[in-house]
C-alpha positions in Angstrom: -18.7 -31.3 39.2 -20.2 -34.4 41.2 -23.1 -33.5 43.4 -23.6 -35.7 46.5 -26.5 -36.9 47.5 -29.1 -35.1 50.1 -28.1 -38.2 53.0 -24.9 -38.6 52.1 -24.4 -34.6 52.9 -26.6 -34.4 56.0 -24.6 -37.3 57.8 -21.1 -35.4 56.8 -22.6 -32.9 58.2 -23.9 -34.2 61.3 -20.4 -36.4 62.0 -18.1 -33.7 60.8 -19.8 -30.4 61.7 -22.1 -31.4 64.5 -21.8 -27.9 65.8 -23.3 -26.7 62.6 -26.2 -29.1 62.4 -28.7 -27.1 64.1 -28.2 -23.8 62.0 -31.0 -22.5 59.6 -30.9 -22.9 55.9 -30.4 -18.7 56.1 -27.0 -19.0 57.5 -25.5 -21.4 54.5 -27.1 -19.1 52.3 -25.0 -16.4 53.6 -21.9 -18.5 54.1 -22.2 -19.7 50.3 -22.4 -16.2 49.4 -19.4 -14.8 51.3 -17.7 -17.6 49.7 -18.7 -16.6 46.1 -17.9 -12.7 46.9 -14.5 -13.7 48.1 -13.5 -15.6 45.1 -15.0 -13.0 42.5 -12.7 -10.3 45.3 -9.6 -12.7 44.4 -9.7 -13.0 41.1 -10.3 -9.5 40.7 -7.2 -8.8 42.8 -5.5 -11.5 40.8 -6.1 -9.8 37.2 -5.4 -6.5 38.3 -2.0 -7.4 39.5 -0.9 -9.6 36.4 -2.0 -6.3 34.7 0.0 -3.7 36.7 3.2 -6.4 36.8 2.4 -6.6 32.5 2.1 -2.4 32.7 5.2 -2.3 34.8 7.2 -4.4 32.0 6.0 -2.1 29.3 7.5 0.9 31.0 10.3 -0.2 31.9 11.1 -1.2 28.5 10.2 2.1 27.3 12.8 3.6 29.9 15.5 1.5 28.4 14.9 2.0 24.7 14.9 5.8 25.3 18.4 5.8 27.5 16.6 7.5 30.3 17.5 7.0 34.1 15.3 4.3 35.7 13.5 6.8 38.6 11.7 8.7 35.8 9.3 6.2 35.4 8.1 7.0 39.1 9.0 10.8 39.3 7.7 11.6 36.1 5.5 9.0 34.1 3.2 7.3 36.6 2.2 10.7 38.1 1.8 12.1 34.3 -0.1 8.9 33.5 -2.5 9.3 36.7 -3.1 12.9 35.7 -4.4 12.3 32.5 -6.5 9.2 33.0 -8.1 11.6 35.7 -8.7 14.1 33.5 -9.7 12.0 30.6 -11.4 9.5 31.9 -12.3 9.9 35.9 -10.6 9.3 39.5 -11.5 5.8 39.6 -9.6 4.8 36.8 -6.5 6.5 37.8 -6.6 5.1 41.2 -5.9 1.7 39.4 -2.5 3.0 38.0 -1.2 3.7 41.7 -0.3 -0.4 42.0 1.5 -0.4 38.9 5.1 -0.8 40.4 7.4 1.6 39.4 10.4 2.1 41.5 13.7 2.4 40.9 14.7 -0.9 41.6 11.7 -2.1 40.0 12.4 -0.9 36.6 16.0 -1.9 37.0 14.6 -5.9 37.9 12.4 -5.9 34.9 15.1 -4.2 32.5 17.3 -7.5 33.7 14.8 -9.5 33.2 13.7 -8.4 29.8 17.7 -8.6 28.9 17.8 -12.2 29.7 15.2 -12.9 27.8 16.6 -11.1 24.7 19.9 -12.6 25.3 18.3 -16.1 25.4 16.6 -15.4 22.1 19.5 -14.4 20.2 21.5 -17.7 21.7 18.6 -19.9 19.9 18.7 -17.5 16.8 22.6 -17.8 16.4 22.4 -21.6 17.1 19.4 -22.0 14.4 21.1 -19.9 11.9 24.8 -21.7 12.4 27.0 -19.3 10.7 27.5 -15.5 11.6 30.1 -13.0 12.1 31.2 -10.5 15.0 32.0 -6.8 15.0 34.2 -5.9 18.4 35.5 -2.5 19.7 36.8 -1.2 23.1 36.9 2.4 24.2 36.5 3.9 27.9 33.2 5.1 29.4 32.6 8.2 31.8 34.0 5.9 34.9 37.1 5.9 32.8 36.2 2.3 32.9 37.2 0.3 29.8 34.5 -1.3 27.9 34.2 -3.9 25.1 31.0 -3.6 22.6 30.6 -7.2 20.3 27.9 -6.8 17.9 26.8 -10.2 15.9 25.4 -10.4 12.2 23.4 -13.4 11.6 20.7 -14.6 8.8 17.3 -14.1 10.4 13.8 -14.9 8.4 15.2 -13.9 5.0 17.4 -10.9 6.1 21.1 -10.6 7.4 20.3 -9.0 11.4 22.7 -7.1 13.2 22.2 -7.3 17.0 24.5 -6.9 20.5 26.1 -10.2 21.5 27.5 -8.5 24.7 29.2 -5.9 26.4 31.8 -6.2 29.2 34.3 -4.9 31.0 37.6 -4.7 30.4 39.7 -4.5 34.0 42.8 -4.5 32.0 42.4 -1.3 30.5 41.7 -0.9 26.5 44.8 -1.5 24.0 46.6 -2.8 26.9 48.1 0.7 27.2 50.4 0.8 30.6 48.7 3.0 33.5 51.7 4.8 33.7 50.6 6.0 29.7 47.3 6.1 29.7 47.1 8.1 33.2 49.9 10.8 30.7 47.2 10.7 27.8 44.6 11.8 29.5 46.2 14.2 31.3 47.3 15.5 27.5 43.4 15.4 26.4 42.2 17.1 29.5 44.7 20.3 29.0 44.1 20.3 25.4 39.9 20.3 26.0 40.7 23.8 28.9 42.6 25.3 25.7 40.4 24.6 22.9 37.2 25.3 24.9 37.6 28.8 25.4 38.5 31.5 22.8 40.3 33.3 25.9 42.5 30.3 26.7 43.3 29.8 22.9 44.5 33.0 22.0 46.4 33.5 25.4 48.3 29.7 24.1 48.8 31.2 20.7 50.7 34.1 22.0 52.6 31.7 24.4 53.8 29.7 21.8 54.8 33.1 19.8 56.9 34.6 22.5 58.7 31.6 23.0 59.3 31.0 19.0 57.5 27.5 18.7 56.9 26.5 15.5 53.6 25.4 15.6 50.7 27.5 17.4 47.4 25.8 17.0 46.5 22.8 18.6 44.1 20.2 17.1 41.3 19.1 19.0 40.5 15.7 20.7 38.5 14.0 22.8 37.9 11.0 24.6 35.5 8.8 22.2 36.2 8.3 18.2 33.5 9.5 15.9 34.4 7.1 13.0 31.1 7.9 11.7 31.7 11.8 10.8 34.0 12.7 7.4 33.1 12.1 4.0 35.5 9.4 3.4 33.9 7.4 6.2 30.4 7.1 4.0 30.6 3.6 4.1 29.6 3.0 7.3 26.0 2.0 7.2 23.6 -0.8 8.8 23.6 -4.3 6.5 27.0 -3.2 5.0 29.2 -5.8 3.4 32.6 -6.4 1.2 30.4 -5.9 -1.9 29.0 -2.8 -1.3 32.3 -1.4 -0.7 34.4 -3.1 -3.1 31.7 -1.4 -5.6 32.8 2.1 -4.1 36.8 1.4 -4.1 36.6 -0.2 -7.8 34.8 3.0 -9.0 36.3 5.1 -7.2 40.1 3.5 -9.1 38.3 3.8 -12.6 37.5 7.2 -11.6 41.3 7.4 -10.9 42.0 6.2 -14.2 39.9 7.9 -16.6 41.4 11.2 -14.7 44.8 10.2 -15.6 43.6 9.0 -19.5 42.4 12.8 -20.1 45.6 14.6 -19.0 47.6 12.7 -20.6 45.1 13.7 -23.9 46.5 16.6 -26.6 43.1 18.7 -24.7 43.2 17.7 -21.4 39.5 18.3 -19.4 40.0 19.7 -15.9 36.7 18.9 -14.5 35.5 17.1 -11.6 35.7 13.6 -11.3 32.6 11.2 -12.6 30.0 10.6 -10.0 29.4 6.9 -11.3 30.7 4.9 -13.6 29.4 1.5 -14.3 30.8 -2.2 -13.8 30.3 -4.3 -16.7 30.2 -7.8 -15.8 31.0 -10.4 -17.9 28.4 -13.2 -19.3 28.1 -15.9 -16.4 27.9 -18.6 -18.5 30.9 -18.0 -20.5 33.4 -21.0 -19.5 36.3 -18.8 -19.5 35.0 -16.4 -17.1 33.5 -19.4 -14.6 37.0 -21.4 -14.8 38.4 -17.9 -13.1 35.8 -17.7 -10.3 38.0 -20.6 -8.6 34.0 -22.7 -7.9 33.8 -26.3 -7.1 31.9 -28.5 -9.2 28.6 -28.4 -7.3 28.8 -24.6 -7.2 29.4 -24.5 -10.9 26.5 -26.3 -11.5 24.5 -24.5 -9.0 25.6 -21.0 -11.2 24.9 -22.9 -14.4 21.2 -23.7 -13.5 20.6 -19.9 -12.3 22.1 -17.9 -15.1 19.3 -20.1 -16.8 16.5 -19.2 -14.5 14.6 -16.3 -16.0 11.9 -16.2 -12.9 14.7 -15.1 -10.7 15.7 -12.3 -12.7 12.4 -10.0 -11.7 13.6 -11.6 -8.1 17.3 -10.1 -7.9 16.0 -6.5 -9.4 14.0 -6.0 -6.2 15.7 -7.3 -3.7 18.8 -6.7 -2.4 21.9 -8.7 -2.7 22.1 -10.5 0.3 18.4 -10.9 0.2 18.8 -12.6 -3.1 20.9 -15.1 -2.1 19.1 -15.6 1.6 15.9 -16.2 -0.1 16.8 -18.9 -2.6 19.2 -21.1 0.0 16.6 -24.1 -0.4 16.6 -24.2 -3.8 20.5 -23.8 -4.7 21.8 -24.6 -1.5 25.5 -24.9 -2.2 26.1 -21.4 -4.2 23.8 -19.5 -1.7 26.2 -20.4 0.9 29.5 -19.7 -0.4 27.5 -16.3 -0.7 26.1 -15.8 2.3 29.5 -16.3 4.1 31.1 -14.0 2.1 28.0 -11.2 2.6 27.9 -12.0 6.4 31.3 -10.0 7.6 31.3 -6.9 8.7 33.3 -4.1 7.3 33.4 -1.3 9.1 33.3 -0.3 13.3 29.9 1.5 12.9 27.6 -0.7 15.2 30.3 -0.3 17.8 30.5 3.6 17.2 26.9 3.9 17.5 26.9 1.7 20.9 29.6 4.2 22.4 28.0 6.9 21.3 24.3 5.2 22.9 26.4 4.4 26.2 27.8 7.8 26.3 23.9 8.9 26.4 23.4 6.4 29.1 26.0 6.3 31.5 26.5 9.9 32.6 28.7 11.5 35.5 25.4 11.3 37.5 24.8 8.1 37.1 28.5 6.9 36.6 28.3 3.6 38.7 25.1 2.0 36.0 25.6 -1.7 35.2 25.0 -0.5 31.4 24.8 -4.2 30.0 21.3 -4.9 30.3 20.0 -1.4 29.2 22.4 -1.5 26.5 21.1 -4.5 25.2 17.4 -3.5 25.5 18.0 -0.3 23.9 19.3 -2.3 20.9 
């Protein structure tokens, strides 16, 4: 900071601020002091306000994650919040809270905005990371408005990461199913839902359908969105799932098949229940015959050569998982831990997008039907 000399400052004064010239030293000793006070005021102001905008953030990601609707944050947790710094702590510290801005529009401007900024971040990841693969499903929402979920999988700091690429809407309808149709369908599931929800309704349809000698009496129940993820036979469907995994399941699933059919056809046939697990033996990697069959090009022969021979990565593949395994050695056999990767990277079952139906089912309801779900999907993911 340059401080001017004494003449220099009393002739600015005197040609600048004549009016000024004559005061007493007591009045810019009070001026200086109102102008410290006001900047310490500012800055005050200043900090508090960066802090309620960084409070207002907070909560409104909280809102989103939890698939509630946007005004509870200024009906329900900014006066809970106020009560219990009050009671906690005292009345001057809750007074602080009531400029943390938490409207409805509010939380639905910083949901956006914390959206872009996701979206923006999983653009740079899926550029950085180069190869990835999609998972894409449509269904209808409580607008009867039809909706397309895309879900990405992508290699992220050592780990395959499943997040949502987007979801839009489809004006077209889903399946490209006529109106004509699709109006008839839901009609169908509408009158099937009044049968099947009472016990009333679905006797007084069974005896209907007696009197007038139809052959079937019962009707099966649907509704409007697909649980894939309910039913034994749909196990499968978990987060990080890959061909592998599965193809593990089908192949002992056809040896189980197999040794079933090798003991009735035996003098003493067992009739018990099938094996839980039976193991896959897998042939010596460095047998030639075995590598010819794999179909590899040279490098990646090599590349297979070199680790069948590399005892440190043994410990290495025993606790890590498969994908993992081949993610986390990339730099050193760079050719092999490709061709693996891309074959690890699809997805093989529908169960991101059955979960995202299932969230946006949570979060678009009748009362709030007319929600621009994208952004709050995509921070509740």
């Amino acid at each position: 900071m340059r401080v001017e000399k004494p003449n220099k400052l009393k002739r600015h004064l005197e040609t600048l601020h004549h009016e000024l010239a004559n005061k007493p030293l007591d009045f810019f000793q009070r001026k200086a002091q109102e102008i410290k006070s006001s900047a310490e005021v500012l800055h005050r102001n200043v900090t508090l306000n960066d802090k309620a905008q960084l409070a207002s953030y907070m909560v409104s990601y909280h809102v989103a994650t939890e698939k509630q609707p946007h005004t509870i944050a200024e009906r329900l947790i900014l006066p809970a919040a106020i009560d219990m710094v009050s009671t906690v702590i005292d009345e001057q510290s809750a007074g602080k809270l009531k400029c943390i801005p938490l409207s409805n529009n509010t939380v639905s401007c910083k949901i956006n905005d914390i959206s872009d900024n996701l979206e923006k971040q999983l653009i740079s990841r899926l550029k950085a990371a180069g190869d990835f693969s999609i998972q894409l499903d449509e269904s209808t929402d409580v607008s009867d408005c039809a909706t397309l979920l895309v879900y990405v999988r992508y290699v992220w700091e050592n780990e395959f990461v499943e997040d949502l690429l987007c979801y839009l809407t489809i004006p077209t309808g889903t399946t490209g199913i006529p109106l004509n149709l699709d109006k008839a369908l839901k009609e169908v599931i509408r009158i099937v839902n009044f049968i099947k929800g009472s016990a009333l309704n679905n006797q007084l349809f069974d005896q209907l359908c007696t009197n007038m000698g139809a052959e079937l009496t019962h009707l099966l129940f649907h509704t409007e969105v697909r649980w894939l993820s309910k039913g034994r036979n749909l196990k499968w469907q978990e987060q990080h799932d890959n061909v592998f995994r599965n193809w593990k399941h089908v192949l002992a699933f056809q040896k189980s098949l197999k040794l079933w059919l090798a003991r009735l056809r035996w003098p003493n046939p067992s009739h018990y229940m099938f094996p839980t697990v039976l193991e896959h033996t897998e042939n010596d990697v460095t047998d030639t015959g075995s590598l010819l069959e794999l179909g590899l090009t040279p490098a990646e022969e090599t590349e297979l050569l070199q680790l069948s021979s590399d005892r440190t990565l043994k410990r290495r593949h025993e606790c890590k998982t498969l994908s993992s395994f081949w993610i986390s050695i990339s730099s050193e056999y760079a050719v092999l831990s490709k061709a693996s990767i891309l074959l690890h990277i699809p997805f093989t079952t529908t169960c991101k997008c059955e979960v995202g139906f299932s969230v946006l089912t949570k979060m678009k309801t009748k009362h709030r039907n007319r929600l621009n779900a994208a952004p709050d999907m995509r921070v509740a993911h």
